[in-house]
PDB file with one MODEL, atoms N, CA, C and O in Angstrom:
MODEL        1
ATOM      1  N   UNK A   1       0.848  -1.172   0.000  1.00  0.00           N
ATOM      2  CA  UNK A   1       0.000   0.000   0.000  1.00  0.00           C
ATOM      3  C   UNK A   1       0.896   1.239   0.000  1.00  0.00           C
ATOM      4  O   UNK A   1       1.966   1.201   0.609  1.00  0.00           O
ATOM      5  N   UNK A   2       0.638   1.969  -0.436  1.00  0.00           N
ATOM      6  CA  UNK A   2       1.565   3.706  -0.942  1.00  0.00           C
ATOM      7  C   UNK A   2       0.895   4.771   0.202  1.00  0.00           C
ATOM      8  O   UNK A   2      -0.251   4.714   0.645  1.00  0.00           O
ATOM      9  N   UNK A   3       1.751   5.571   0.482  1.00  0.00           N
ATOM     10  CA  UNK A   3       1.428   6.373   0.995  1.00  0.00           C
ATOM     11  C   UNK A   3       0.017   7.279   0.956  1.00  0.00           C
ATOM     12  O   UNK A   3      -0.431   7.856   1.947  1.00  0.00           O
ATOM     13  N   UNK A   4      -0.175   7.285   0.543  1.00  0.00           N
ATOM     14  CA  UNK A   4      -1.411   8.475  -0.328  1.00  0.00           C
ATOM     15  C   UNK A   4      -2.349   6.865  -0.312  1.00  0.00           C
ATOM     16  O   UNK A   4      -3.297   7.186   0.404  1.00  0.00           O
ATOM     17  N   UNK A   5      -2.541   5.668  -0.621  1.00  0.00           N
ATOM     18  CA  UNK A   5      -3.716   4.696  -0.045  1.00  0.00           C
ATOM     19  C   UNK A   5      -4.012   4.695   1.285  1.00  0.00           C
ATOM     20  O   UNK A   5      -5.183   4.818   1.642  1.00  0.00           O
ATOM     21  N   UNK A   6      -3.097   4.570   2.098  1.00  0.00           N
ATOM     22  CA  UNK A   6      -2.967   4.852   3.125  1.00  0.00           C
ATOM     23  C   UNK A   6      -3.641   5.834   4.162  1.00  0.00           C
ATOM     24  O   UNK A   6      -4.244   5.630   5.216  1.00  0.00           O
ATOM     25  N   UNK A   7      -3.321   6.945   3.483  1.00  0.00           N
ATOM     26  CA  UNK A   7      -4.124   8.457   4.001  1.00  0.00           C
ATOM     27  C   UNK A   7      -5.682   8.341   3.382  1.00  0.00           C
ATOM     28  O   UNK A   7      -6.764   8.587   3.915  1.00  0.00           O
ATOM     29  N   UNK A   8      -5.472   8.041   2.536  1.00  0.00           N
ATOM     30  CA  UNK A   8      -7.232   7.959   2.097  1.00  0.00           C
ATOM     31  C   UNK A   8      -7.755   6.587   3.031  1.00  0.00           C
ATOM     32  O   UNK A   8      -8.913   6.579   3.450  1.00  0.00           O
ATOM     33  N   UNK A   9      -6.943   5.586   3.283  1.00  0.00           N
ATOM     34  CA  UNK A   9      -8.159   4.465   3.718  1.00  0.00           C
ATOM     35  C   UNK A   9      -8.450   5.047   5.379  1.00  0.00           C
ATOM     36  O   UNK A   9      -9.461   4.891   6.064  1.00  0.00           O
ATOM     37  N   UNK A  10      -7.170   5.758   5.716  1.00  0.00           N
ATOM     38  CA  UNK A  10      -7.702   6.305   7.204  1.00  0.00           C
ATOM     39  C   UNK A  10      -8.713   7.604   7.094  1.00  0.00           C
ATOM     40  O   UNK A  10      -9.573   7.846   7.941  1.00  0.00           O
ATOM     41  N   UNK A  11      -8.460   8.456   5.839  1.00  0.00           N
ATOM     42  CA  UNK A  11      -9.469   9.430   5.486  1.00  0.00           C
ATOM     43  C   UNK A  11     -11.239   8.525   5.604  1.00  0.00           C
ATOM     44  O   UNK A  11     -12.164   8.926   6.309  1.00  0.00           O
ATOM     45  N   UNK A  12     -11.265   7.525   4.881  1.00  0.00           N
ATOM     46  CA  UNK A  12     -12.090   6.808   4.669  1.00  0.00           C
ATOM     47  C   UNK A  12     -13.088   6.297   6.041  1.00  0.00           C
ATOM     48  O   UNK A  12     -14.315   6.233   6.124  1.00  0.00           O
ATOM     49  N   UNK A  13     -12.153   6.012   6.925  1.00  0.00           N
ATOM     50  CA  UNK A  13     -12.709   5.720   8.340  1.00  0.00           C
ATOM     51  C   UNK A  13     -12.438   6.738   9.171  1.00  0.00           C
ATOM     52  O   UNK A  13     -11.907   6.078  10.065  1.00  0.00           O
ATOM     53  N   UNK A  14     -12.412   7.524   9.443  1.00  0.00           N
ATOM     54  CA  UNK A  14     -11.870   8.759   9.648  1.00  0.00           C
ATOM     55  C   UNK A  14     -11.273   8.281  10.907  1.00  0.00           C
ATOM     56  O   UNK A  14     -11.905   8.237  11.962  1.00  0.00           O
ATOM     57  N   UNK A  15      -9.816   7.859  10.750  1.00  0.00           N
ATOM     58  CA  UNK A  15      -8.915   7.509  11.964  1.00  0.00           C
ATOM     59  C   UNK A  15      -8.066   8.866  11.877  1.00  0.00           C
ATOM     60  O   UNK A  15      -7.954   9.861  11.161  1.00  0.00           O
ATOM     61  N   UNK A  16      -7.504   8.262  13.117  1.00  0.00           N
ATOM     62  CA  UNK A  16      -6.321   9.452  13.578  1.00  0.00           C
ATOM     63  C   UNK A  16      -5.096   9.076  12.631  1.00  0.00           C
ATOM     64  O   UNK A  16      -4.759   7.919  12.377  1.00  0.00           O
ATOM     65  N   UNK A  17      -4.597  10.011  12.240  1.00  0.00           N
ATOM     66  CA  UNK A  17      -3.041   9.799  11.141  1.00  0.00           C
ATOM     67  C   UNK A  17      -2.276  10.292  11.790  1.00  0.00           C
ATOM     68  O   UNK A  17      -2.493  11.305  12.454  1.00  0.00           O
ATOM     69  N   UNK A  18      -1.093   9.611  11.730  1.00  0.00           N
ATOM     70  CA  UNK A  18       0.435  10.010  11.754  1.00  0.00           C
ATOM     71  C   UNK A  18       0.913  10.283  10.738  1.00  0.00           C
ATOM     72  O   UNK A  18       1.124   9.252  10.099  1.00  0.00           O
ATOM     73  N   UNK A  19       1.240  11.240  10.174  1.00  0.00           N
ATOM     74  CA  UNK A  19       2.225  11.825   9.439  1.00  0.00           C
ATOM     75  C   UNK A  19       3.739  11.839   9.602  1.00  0.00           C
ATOM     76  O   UNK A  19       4.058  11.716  10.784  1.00  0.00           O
ATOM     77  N   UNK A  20       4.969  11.975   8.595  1.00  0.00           N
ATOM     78  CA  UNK A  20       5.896  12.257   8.965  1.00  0.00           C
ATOM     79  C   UNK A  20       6.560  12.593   7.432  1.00  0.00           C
ATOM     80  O   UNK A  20       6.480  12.066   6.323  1.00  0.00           O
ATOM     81  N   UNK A  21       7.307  13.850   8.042  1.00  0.00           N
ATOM     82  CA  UNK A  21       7.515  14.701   6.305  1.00  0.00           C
ATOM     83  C   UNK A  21       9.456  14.692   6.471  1.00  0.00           C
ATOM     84  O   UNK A  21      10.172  14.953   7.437  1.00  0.00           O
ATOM     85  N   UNK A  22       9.646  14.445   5.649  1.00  0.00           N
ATOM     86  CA  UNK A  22      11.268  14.902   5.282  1.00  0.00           C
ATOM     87  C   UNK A  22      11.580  16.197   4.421  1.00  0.00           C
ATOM     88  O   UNK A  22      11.583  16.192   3.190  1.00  0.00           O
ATOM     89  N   UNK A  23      11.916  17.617   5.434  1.00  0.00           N
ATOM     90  CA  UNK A  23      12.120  18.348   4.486  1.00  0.00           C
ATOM     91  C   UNK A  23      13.627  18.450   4.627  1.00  0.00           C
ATOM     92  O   UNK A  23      14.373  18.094   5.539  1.00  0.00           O
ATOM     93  N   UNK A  24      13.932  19.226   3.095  1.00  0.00           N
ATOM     94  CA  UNK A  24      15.279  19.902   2.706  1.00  0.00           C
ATOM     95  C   UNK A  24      15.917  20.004   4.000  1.00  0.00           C
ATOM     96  O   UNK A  24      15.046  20.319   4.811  1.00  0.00           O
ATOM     97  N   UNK A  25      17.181  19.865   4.628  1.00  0.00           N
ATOM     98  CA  UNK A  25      18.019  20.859   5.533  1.00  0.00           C
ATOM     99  C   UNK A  25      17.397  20.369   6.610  1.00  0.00           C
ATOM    100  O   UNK A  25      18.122  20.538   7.590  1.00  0.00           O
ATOM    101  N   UNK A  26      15.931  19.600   7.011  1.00  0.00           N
ATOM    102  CA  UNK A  26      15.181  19.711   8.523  1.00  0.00           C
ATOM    103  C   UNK A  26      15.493  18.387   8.836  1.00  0.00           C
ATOM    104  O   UNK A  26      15.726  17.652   7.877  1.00  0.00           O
ATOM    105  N   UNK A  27      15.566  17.795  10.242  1.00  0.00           N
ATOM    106  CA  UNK A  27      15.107  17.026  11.049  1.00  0.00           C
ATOM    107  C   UNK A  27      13.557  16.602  10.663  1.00  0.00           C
ATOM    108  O   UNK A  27      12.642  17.379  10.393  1.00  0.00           O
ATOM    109  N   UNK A  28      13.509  15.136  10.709  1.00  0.00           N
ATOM    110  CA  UNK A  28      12.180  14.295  10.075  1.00  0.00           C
ATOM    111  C   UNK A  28      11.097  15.151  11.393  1.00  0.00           C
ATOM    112  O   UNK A  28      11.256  15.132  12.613  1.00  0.00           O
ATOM    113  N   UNK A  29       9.869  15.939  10.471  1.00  0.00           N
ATOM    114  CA  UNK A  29       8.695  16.153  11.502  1.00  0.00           C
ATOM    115  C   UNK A  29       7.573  15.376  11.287  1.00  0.00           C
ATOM    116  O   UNK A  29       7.102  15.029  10.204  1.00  0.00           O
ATOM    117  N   UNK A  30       7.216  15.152  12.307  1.00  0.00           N
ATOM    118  CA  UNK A  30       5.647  14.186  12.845  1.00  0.00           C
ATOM    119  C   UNK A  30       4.982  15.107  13.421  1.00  0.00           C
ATOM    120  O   UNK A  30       5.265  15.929  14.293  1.00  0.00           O
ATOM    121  N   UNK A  31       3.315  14.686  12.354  1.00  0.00           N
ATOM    122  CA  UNK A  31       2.315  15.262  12.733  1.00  0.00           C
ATOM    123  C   UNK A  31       1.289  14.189  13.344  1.00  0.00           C
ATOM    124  O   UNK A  31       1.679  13.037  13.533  1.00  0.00           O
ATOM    125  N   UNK A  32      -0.024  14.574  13.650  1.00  0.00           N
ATOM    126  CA  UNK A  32      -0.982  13.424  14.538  1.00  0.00           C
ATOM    127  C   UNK A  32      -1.895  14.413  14.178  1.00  0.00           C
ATOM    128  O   UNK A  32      -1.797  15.620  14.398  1.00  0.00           O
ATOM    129  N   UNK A  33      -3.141  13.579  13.384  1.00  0.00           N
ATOM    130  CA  UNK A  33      -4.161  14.943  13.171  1.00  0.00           C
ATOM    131  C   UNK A  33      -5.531  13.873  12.254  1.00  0.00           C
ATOM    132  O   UNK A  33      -5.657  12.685  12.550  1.00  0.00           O
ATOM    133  N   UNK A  34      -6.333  14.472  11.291  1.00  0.00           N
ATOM    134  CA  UNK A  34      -7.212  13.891  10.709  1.00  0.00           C
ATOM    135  C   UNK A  34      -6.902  15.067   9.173  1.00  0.00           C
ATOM    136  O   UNK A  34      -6.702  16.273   9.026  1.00  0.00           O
ATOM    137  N   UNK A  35      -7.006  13.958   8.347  1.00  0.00           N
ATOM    138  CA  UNK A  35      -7.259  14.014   6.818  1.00  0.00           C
ATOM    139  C   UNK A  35      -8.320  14.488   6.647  1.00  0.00           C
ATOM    140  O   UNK A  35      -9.406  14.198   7.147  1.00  0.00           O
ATOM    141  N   UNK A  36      -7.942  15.500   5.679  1.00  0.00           N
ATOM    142  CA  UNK A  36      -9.698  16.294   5.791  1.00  0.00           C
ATOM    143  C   UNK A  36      -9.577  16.869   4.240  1.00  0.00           C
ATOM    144  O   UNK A  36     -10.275  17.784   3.803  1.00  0.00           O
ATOM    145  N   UNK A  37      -8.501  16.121   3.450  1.00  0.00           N
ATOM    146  CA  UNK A  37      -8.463  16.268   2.184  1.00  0.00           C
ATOM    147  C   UNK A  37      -6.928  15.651   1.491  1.00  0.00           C
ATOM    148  O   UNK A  37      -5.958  15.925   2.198  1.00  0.00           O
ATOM    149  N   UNK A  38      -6.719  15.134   0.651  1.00  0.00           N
ATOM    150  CA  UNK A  38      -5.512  14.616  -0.110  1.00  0.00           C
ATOM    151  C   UNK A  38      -5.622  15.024  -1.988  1.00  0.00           C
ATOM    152  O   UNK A  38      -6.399  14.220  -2.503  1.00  0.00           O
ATOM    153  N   UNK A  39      -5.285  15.617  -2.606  1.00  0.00           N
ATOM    154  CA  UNK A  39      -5.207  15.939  -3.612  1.00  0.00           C
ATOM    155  C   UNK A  39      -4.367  17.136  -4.174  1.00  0.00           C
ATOM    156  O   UNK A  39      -4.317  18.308  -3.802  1.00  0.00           O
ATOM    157  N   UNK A  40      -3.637  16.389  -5.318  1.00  0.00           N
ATOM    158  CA  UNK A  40      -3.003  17.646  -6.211  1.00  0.00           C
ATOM    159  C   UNK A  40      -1.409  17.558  -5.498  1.00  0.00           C
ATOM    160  O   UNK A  40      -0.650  18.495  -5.748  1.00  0.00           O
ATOM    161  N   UNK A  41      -1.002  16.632  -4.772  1.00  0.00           N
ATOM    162  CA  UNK A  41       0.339  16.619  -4.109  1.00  0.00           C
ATOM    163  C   UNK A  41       0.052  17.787  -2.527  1.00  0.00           C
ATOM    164  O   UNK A  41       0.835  18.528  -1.934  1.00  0.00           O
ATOM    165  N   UNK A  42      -1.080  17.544  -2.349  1.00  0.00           N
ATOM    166  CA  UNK A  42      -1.026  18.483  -0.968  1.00  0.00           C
ATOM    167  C   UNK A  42      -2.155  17.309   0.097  1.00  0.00           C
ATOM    168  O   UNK A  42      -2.890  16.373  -0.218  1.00  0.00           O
ATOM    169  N   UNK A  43      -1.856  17.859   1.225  1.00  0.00           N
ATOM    170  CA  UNK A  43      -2.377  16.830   2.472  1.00  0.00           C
ATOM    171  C   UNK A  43      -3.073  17.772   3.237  1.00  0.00           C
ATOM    172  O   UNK A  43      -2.401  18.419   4.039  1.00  0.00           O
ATOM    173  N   UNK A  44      -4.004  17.940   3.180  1.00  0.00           N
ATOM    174  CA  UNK A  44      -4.650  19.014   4.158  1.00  0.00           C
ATOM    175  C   UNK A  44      -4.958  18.421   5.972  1.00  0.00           C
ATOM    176  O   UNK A  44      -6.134  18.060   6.028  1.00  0.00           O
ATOM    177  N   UNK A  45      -4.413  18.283   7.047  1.00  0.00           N
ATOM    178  CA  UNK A  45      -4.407  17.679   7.876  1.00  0.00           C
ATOM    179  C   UNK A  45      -4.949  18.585   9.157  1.00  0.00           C
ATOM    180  O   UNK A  45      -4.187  19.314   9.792  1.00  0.00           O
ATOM    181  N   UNK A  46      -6.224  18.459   9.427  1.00  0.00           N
ATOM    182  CA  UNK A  46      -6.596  19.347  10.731  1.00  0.00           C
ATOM    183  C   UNK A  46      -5.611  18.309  12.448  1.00  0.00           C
ATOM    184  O   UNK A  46      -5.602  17.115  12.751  1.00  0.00           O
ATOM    185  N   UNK A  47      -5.200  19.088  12.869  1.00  0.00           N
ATOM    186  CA  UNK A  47      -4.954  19.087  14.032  1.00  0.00           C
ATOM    187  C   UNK A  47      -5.444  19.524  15.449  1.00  0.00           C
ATOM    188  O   UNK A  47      -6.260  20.445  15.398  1.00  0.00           O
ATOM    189  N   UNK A  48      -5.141  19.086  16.683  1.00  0.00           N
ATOM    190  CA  UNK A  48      -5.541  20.085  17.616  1.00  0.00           C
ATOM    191  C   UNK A  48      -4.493  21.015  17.627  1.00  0.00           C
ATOM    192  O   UNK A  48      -4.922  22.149  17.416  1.00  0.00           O
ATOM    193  N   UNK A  49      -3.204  20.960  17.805  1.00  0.00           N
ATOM    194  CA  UNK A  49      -2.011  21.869  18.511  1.00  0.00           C
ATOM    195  C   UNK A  49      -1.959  22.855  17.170  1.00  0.00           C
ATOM    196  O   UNK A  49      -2.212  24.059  17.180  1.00  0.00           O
ATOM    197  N   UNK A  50      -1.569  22.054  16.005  1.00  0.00           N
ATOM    198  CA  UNK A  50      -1.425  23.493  15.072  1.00  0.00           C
ATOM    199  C   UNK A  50      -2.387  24.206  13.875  1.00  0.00           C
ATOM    200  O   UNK A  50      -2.142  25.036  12.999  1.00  0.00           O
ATOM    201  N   UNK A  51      -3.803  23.344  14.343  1.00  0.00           N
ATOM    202  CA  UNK A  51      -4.947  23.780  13.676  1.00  0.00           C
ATOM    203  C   UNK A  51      -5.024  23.408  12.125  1.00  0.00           C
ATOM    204  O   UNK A  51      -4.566  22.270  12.014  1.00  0.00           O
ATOM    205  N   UNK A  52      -5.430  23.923  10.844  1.00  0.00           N
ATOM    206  CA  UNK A  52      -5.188  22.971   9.998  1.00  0.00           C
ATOM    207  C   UNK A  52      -4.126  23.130   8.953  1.00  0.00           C
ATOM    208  O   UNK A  52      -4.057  24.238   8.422  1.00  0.00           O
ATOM    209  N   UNK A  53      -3.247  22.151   8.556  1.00  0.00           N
ATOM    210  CA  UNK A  53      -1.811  22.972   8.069  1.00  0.00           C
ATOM    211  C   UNK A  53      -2.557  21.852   6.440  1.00  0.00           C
ATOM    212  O   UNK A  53      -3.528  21.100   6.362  1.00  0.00           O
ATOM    213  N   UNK A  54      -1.601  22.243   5.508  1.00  0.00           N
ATOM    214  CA  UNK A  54      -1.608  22.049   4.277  1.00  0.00           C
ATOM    215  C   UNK A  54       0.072  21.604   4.246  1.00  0.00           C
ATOM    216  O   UNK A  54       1.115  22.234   4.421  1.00  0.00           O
ATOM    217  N   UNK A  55      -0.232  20.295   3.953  1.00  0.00           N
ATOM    218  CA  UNK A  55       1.302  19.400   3.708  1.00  0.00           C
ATOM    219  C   UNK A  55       1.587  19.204   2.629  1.00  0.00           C
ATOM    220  O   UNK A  55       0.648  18.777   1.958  1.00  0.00           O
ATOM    221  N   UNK A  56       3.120  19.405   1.774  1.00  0.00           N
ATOM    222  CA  UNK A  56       3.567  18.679   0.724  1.00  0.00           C
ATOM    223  C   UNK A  56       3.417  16.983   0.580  1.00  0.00           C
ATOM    224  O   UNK A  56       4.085  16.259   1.318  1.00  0.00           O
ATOM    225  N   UNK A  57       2.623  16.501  -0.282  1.00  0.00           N
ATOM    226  CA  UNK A  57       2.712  15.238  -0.063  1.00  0.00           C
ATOM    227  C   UNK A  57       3.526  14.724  -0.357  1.00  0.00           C
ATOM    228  O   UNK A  57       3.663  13.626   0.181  1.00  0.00           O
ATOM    229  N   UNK A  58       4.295  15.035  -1.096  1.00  0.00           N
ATOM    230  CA  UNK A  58       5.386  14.720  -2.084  1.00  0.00           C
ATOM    231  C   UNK A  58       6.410  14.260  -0.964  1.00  0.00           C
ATOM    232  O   UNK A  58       6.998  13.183  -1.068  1.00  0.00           O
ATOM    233  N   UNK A  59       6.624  15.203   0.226  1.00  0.00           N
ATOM    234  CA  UNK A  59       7.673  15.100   1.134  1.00  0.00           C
ATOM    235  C   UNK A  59       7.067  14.206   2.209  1.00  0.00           C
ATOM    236  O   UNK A  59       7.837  14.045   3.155  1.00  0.00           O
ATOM    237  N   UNK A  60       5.946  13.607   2.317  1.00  0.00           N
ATOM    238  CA  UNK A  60       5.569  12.824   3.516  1.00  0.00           C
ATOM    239  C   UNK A  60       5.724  11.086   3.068  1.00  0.00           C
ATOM    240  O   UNK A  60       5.122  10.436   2.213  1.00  0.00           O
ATOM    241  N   UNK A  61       6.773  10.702   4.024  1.00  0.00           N
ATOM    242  CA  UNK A  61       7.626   9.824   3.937  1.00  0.00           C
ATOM    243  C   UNK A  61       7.277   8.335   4.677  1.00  0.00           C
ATOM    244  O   UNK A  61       7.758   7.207   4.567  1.00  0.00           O
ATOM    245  N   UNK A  62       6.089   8.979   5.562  1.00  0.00           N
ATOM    246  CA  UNK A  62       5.745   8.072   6.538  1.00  0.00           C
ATOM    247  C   UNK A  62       4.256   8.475   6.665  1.00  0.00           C
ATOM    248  O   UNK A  62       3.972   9.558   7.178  1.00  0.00           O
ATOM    249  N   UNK A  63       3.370   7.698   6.247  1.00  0.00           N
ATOM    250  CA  UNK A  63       1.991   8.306   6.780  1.00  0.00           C
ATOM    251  C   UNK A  63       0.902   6.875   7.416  1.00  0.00           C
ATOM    252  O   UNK A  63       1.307   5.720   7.284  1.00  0.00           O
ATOM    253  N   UNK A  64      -0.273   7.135   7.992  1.00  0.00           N
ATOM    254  CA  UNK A  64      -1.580   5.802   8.016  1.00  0.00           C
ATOM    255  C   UNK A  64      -1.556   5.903   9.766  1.00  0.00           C
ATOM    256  O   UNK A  64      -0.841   6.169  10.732  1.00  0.00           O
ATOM    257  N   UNK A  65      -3.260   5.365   9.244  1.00  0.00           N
ATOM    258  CA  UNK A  65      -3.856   5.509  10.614  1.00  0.00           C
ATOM    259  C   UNK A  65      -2.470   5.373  11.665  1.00  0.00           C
ATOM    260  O   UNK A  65      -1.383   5.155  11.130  1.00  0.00           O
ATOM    261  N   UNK A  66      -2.548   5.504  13.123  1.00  0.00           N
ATOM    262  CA  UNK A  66      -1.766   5.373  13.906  1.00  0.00           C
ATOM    263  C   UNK A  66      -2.214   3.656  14.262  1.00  0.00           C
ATOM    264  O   UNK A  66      -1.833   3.075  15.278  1.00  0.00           O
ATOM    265  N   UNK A  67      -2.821   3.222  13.521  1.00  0.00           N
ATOM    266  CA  UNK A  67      -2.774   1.320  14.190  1.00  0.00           C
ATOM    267  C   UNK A  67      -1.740   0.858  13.043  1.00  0.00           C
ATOM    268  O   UNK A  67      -0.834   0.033  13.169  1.00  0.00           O
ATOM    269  N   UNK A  68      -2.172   1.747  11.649  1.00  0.00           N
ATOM    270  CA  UNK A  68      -1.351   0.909  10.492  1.00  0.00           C
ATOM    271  C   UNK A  68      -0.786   1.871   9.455  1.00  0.00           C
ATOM    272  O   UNK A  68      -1.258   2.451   8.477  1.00  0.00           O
ATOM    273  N   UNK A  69       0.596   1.810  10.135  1.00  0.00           N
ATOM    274  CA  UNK A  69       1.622   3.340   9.498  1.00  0.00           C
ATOM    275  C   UNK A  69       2.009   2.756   8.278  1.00  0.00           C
ATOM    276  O   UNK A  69       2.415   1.607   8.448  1.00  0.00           O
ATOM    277  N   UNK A  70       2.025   3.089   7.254  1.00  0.00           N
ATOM    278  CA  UNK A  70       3.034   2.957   6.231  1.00  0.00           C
ATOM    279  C   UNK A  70       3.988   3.634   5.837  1.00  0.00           C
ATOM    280  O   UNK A  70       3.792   4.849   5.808  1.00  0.00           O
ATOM    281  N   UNK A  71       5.558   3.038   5.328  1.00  0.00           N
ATOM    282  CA  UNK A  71       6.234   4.190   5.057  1.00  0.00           C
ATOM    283  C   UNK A  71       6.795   3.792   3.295  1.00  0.00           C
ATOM    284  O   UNK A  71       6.567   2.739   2.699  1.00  0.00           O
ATOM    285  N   UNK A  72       7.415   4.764   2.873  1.00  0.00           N
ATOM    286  CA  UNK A  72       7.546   4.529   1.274  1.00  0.00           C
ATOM    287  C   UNK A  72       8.835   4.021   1.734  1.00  0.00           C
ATOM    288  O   UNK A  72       9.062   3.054   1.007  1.00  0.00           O
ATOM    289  N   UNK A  73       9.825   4.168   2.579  1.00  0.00           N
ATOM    290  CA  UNK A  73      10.708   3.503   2.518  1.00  0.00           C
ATOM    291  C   UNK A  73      11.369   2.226   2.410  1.00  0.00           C
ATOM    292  O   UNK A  73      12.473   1.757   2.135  1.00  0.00           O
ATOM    293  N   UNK A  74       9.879   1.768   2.843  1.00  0.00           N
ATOM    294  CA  UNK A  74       9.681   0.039   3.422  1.00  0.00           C
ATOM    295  C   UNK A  74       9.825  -0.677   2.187  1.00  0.00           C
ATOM    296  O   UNK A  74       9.749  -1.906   2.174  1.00  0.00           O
TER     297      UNK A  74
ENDMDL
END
């Protein structure tokens, strides 16, 4: 399963997601939030702590419900 199946099958049941993005120059960040849209290479992810951010999908390396993470690396 790919990243982006992943986010949609937890979009789908609306579970809690873990995220995790690799940017340029940064230390790997993890998010914890709900999918509240995936399209066009962007992740729209509402949160409680940072409300709703808009993710590169392109750069999220690690995503799926928090029971069943997938990563592209695997």
């Amino acid at each position: 399963m790919t990243v982006q199946a992943s986010i949609e099958e937890a979009m789908k049941y609306g579970e809690l997601l873990k995220v995790q993005l690799e940017l340029p120059d940064q230390l790997p960040v993890t998010y914890y939030g709900y999918a509240t849209g995936c399209r066009d290479d962007q992740l729209t992810l509402a949160t409680t702590t940072h409300g709703e951010l808009r993710l590169p999908l392109s750069k999220v390396v690690r995503a799926g419900s928090v029971f069943n993470e997938v990563s592209d690396h695997e």
